[in-house]
matplotlib code that plots the C-alpha trace (Angstrom):
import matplotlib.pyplot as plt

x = [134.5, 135.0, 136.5, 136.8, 136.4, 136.4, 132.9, 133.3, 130.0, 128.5, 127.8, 131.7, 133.4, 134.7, 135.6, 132.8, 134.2, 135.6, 132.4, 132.8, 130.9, 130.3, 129.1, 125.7, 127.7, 129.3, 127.7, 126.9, 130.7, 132.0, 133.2, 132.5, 129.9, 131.5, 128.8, 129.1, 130.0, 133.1, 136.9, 139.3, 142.1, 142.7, 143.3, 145.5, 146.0, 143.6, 145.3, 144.4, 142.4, 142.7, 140.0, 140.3, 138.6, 138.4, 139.2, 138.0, 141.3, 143.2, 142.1, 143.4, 144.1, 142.3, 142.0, 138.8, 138.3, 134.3, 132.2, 135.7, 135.7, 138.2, 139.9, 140.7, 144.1, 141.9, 139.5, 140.4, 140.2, 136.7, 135.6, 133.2, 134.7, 133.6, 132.4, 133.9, 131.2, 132.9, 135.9, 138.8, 141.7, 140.9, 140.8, 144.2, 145.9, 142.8, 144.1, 142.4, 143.6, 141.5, 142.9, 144.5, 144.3, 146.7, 148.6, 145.9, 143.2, 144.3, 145.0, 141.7, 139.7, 141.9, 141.2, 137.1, 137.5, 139.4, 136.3, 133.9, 135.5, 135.7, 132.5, 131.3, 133.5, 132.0, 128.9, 129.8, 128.5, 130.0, 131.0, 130.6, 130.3, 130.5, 127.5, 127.4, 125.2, 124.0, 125.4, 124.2, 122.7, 118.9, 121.0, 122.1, 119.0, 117.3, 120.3, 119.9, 116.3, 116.1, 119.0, 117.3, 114.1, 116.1, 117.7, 114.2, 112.8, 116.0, 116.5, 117.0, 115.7, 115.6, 117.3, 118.2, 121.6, 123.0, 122.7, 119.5, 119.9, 117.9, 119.9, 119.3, 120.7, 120.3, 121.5, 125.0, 125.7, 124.4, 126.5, 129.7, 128.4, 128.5, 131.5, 133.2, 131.3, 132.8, 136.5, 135.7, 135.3, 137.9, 140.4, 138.6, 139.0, 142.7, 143.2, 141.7, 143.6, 146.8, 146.3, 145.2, 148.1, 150.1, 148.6, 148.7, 153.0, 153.3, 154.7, 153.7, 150.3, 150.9, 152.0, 149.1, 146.8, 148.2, 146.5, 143.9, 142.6, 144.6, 147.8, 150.6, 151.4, 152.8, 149.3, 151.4, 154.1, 151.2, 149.3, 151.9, 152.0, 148.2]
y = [120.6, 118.4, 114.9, 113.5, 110.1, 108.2, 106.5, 102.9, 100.9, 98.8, 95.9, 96.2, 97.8, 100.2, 103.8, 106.3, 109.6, 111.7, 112.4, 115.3, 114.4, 117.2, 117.6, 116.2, 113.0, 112.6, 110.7, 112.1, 110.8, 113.0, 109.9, 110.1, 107.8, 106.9, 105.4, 101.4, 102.5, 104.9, 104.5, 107.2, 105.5, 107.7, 105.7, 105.6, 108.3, 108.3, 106.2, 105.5, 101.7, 101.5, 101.8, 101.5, 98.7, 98.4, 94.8, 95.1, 96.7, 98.3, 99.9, 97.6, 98.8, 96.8, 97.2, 98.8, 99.2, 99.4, 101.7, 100.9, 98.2, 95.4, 93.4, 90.0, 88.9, 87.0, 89.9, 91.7, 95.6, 96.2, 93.4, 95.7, 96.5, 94.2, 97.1, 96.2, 96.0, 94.6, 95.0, 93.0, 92.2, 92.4, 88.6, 87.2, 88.9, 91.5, 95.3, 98.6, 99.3, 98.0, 96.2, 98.0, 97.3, 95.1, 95.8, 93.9, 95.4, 98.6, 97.7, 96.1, 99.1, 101.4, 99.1, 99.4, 102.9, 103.3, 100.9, 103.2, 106.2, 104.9, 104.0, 107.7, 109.4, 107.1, 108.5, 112.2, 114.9, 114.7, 117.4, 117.9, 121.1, 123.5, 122.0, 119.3, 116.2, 114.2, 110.3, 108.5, 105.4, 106.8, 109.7, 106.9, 104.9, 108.1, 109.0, 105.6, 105.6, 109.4, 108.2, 105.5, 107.8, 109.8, 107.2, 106.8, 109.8, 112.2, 115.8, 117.0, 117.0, 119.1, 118.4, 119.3, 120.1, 119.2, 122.6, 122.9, 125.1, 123.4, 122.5, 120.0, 117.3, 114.6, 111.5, 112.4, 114.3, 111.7, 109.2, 111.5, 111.9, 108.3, 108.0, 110.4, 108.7, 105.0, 106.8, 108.4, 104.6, 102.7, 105.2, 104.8, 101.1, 101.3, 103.5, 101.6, 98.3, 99.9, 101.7, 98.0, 96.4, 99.4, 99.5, 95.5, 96.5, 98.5, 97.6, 99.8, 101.3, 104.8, 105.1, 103.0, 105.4, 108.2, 106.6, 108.5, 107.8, 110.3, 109.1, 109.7, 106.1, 104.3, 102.8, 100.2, 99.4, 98.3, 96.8, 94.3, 93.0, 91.6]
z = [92.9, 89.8, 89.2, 85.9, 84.5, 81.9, 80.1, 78.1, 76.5, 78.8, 75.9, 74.2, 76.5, 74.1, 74.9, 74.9, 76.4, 79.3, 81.8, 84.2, 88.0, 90.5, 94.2, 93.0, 92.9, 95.5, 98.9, 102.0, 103.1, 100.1, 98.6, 94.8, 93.4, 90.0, 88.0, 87.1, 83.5, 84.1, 85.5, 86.9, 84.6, 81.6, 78.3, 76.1, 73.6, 70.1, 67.3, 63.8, 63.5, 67.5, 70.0, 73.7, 75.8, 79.2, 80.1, 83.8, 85.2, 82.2, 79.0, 75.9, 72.6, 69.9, 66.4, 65.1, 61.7, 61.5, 59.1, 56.7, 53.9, 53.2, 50.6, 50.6, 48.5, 45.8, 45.5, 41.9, 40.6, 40.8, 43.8, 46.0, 49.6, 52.1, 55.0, 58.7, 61.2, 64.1, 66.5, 66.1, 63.5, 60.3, 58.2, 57.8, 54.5, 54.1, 53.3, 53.3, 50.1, 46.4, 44.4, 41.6, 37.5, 36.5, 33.3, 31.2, 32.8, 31.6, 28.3, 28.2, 29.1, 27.1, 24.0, 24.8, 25.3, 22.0, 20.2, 21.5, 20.3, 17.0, 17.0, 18.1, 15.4, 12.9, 13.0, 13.2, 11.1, 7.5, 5.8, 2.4, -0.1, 2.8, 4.5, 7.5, 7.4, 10.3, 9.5, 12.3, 11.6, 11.3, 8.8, 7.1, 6.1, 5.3, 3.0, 1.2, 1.0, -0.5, -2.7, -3.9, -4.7, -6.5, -8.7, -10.1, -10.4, -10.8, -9.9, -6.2, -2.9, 0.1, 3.1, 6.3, 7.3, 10.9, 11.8, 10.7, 7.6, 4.4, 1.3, -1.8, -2.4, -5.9, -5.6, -6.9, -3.8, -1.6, -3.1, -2.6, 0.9, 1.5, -0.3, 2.2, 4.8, 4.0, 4.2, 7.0, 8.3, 6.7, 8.2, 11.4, 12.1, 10.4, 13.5, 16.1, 14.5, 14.9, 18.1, 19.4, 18.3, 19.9, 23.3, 23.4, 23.0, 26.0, 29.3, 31.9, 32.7, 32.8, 29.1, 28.4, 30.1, 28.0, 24.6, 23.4, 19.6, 18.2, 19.1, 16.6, 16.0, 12.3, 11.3, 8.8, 11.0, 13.3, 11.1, 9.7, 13.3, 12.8]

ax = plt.figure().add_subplot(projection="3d")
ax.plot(x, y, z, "-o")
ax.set_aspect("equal")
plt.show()
C-alpha cells in the first residue's frame, strides 16, 4: 500500500513535488509517518508566474518569476533585463516585456546603418577598362603614390588587379580611375543625404525599417529639404 503526498522547501516553503510513502513508512500502529516536510493537501494546479507555498495550513499561490528578467518603466530599448531572483511581486510598474525602439530610435539606427553602407560601397572595387581595382584606402594611397611616380618618369606600370590578374597602368589610367572613383563618391553621399532626409520624413517604424540604400527615392526633391 501507497499514500501520496505532497513535498514543499523547508527554507521557502515553496512547492517541491508529489512524494510517494509505502509500508516502510508507516509505524508499528499503521499510522503513516508523513515526514515534517510533506502535506496530504494537494495544491493547486501549475500556472504560469505562480508557485505554491504552503502557509502552515493551505498552499498559497504567489507570484514567482525567478531565473526571468524585468523592466522598469524608465528603462529604454536596449537597458539590460534586471534577472528575478526572488519570490514575490514583481517592482511596482516593472513588465516582462523590453522596451521597444521608439520611432527615433529607428530612424537613428537606420540612418547609421545607411552611413555605414555608404561608407562600404565607397571603397568597392572600381571598375575600369574591363579590369577591377581594389580602392580601399591603402588602394588608394598606393594609386596616388604610383601616379605620382609616373608623372615623373612617364610610361606604365604593372599592377595588380582585385582579382589578382596583372595589368599596367600609366598615370593616365590611374587618374581616370580616380576620376571614376570620386563619382562613385559624390553619388554616394548624394544618396545617403537624401535617403537621410527621407527616413527623417517617415512616420511609422515599419516603413522605416524597409530602407535599404538602394531605395528608389527623388535624390533632388530630398535634397532641397536640406
Amino acid at each position: 500500500m501507497t499514500k501520496k503526498v505532497y513535498q514543499f522547501d523547508v527554507e521557502n516553503k515553496t512547492y517541491k513535488g508529489e512524494l510517494i510513502l509505502d509500508d516502510s513508512d508507516k509505524s508499528p500502529s499503521g499510522a503513516w509517518n508523513i515526514p515534517g516536510d510533506c502535506v496530504e493537501v494537494a495544491p493547486p494546479a501549475e500556472k504560469e508566474n505562480y508557485i505554491p507555498v504552503w502557509n502552515g495550513s493551505a498552499w498559497a499561490e504567489t507570484e514567482d518569476y525567478r531565473g526571468k528578467e524585468y523592466w522598469l518603466p524608465s528603462d529604454t530599448y536596449g537597458t539590460p533585463g534586471r534577472e528575478v531572483k526572488e519570490i514575490g511581486p514583481l517592482p511596482e510598474g516593472a513588465t516582462l516585456t523590453p522596451p521597444e525602439q521608439t520611432l527615433e530610435d529607428v530612424k537613428t539606427a537606420k540612418v547609421a546603418e545607411m552611413k555605414a553602407e555608404r561608407d562600404k560601397r565607397e571603397q568597392g572595387v572600381i571598375t575600369y577598362n574591363g579590369k577591377g581595382f581594389d580602392y580601399d584606402l591603402k588602394s588608394v594611397a598606393k594609386l596616388n603614390e604610383a601616379r605620382d611616380v609616373l608623372l615623373v618618369d612617364g610610361g606604365s606600370q604593372a599592377w595588380i588587379c582585385a582579382d589578382s590578374t596583372i595589368t599596367t597602368l600609366t598615370a593616365d589610367d590611374i587618374t581616370e580611375i580616380k576620376r571614376l572613383g570620386k563619382e562613385r563618391s559624390n553619388n554616394l553621399h548624394m544618396q545617403y543625404a537624401a535617403l537621410k532626409v527621407y527616413i527623417e520624413g517617415l512616420t511609422d517604424k515599419e516603413a522605416v525599417e524597409t530602407v535599404t540604400f538602394d531605395t528608389e527615392i527623388d535624390i533632388a526633391a530630398q535634397i532641397n529639404q536640406l
